[in-house]
Rosetta silent file (secondary structure, phi, psi, omega in degrees, C-alpha in Angstrom):
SEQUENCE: XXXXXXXXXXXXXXXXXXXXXXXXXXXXXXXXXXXXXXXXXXXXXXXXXXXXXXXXXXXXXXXXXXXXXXXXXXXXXXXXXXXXXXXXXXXXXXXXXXXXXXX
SCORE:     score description
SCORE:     0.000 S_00000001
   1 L     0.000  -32.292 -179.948   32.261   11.455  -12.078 S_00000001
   2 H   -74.846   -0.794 -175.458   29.437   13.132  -13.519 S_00000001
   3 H  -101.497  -31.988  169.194   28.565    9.961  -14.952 S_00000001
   4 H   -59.762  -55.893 -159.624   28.015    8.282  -11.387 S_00000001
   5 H   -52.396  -89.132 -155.015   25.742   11.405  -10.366 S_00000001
   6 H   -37.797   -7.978  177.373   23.648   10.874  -13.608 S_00000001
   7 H  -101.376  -60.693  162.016   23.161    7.106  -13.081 S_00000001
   8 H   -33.543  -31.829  164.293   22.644    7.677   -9.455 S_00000001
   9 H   -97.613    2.907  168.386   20.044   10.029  -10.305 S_00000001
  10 H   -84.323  -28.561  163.851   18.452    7.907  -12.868 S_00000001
  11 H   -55.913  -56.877 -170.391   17.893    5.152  -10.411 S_00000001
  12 H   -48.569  -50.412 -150.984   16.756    7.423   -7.824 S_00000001
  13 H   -72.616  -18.379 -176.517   14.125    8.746  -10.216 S_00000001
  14 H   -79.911  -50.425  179.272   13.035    4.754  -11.232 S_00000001
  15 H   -58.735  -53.232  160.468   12.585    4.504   -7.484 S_00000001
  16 H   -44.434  -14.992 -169.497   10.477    7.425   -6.609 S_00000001
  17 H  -121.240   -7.189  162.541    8.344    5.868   -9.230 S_00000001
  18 H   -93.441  -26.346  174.709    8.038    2.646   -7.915 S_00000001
  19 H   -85.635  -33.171 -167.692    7.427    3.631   -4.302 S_00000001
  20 H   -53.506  -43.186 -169.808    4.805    6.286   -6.026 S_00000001
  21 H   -98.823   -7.741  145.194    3.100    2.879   -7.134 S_00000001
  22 H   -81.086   -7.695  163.802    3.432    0.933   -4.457 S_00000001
  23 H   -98.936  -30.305  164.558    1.603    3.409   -2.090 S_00000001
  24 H   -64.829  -32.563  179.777   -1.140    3.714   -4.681 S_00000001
  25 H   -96.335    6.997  172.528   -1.427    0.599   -4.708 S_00000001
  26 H   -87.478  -36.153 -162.849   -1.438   -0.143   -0.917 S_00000001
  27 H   -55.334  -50.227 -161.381   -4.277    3.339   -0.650 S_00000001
  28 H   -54.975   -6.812 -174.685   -6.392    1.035   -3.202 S_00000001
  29 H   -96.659  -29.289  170.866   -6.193   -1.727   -0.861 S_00000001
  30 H   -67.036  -46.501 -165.975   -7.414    0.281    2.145 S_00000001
  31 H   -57.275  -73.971  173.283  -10.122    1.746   -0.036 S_00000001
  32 H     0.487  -85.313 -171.103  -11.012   -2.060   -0.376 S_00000001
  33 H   -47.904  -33.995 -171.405  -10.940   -3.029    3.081 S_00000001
  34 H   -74.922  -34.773  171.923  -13.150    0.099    3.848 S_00000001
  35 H   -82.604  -49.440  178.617  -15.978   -1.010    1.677 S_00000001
  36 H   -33.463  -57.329  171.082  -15.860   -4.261    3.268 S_00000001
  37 L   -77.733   38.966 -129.134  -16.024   -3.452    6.579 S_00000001
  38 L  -169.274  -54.450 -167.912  -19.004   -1.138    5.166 S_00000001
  39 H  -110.416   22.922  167.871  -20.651   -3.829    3.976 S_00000001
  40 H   -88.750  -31.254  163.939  -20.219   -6.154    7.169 S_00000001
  41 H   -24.952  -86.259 -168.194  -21.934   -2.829    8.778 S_00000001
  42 H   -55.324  -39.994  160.421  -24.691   -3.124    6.769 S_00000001
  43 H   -37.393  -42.134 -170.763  -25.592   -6.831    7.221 S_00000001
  44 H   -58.884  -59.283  177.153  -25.352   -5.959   11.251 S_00000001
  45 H   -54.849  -11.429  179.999  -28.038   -3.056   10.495 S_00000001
  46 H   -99.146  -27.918 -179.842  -30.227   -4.970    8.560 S_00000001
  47 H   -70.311  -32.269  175.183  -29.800   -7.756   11.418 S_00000001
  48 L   -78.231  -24.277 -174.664  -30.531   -5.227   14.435 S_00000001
  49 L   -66.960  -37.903 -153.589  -33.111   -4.045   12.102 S_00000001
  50 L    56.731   56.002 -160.414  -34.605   -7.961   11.935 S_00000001
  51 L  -130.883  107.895 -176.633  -34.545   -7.252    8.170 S_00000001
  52 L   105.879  140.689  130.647  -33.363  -11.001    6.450 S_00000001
  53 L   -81.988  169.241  176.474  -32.857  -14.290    6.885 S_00000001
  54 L    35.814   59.980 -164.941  -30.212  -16.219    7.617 S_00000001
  55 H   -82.522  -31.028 -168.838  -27.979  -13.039    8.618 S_00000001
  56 H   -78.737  -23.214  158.969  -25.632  -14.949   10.394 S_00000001
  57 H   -51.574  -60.881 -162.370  -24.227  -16.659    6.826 S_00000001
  58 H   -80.670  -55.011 -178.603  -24.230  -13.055    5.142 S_00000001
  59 H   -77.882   -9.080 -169.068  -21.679  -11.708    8.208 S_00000001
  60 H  -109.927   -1.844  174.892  -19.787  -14.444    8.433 S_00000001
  61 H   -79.131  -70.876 -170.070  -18.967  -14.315    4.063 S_00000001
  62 H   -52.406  -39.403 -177.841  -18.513  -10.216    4.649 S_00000001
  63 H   -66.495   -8.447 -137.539  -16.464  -10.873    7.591 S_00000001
  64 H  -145.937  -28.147  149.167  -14.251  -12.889    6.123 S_00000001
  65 H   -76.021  -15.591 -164.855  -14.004  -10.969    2.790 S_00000001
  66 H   -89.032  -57.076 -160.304  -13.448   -7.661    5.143 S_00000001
  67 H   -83.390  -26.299  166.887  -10.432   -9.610    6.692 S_00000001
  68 H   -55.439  -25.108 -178.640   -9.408  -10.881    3.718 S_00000001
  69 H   -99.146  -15.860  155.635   -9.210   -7.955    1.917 S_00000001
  70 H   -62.478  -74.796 -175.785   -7.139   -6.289    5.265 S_00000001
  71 H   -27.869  -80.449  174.292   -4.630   -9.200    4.569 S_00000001
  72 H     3.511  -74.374 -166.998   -4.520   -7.620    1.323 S_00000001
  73 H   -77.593  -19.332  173.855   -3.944   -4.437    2.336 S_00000001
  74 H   -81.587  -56.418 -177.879   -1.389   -5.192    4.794 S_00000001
  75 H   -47.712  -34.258 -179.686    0.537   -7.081    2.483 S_00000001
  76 H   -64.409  -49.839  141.462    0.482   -4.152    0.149 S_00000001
  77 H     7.243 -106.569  154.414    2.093   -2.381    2.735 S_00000001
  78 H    -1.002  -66.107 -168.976    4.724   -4.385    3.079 S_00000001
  79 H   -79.049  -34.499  178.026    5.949   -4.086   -0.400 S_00000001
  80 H   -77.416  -44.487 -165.102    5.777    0.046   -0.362 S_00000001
  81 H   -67.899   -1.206  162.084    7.885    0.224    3.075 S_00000001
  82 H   -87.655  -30.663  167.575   10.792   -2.242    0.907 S_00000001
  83 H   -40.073  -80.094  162.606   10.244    0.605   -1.752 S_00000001
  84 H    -9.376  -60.403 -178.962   10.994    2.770    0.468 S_00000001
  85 H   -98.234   15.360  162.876   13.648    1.927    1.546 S_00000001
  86 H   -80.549  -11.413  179.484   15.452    1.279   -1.822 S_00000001
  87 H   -78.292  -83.240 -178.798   14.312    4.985   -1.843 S_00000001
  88 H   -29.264  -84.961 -179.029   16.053    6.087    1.276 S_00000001
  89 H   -24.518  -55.230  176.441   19.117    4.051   -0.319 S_00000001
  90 H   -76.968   -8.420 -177.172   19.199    6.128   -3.800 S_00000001
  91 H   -77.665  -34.344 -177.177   18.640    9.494   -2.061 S_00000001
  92 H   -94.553   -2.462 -163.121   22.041    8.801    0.063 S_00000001
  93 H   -87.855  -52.514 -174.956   23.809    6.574   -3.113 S_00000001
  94 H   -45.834  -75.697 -170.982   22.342   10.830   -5.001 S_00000001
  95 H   -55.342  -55.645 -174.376   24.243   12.510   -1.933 S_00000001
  96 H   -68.220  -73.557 -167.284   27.609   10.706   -2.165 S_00000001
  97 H   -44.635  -17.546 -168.025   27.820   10.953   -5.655 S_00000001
  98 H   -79.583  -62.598  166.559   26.947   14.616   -5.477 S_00000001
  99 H   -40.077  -26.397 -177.779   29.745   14.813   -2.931 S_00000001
 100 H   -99.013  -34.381  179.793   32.249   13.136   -4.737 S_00000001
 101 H   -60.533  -48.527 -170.410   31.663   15.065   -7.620 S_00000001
 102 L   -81.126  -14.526  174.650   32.571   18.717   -5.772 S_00000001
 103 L   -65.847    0.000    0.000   35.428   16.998   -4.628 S_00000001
C-alpha cells in the first residue's frame, strides 16, 4: 500500500510541475498581449497627435497582432485550466491512497 501512496505522490508532484508551467506560460502570453495593446496605444497617440502617415495601416497591423497575440493567450489558458485539473485529480487519487493506507 505504501507503494500506491508513493506513486500517487510521484504523479502528483509531475503535475504540480506541469500546471507550474503551464501558468507561466499562459502569464508570458498576457505579458505579450499587454505590449501589444501598448503599442496599438501608441499608434492612436501619435495619430491624435497628427504625428505620421498612413496611421490607419500601422493600427490596423498592431490591431491585429494585439488580437492575435490575445488568441494566444487565451489558448494558453486553456491548456493550464486541463492542468489543473489533472491536478485536482492527483491531489484526491494522494487522499485515497493516504486513506487506504491508515486503513
Amino acid at each position: 500500500m505504501a507503494e500506491d501512496l508513493s506513486r500517487e505522490v510521484r504523479k502528483l508532484e509531475a503535475r504540480v510541475e506541469g500546471f507550474a508551467k503551464a501558468e507561466e506560460d499562459f502569464v508570458k502570453g498576457l505579458r505579450r498581449c499587454v505590449e501589444q495593446f501598448k503599442a496599438v496605444v501608441a499608434v492612436l497617440q501619435r495619430e491624435d497627435a497628427g504625428v505620421g502617415a498612413e496611421q490607419g495601416k500601422e493600427v490596423m497591423a498592431r490591431r491585429f497582432d494585439a488580437i492575435s497575440a490575445l488568441h494566444e493567450a487565451l489558448q494558453r489558458a486553456g491548456t493550464a485550466e486541463h492542468e489543473k485539473s489533472h491536478l485536482l485529480e492527483s491531489y484526491g487519487a494522494v487522499v485515497l491512497a493516504l486513506e487506504k493506507h491508515a486503513t
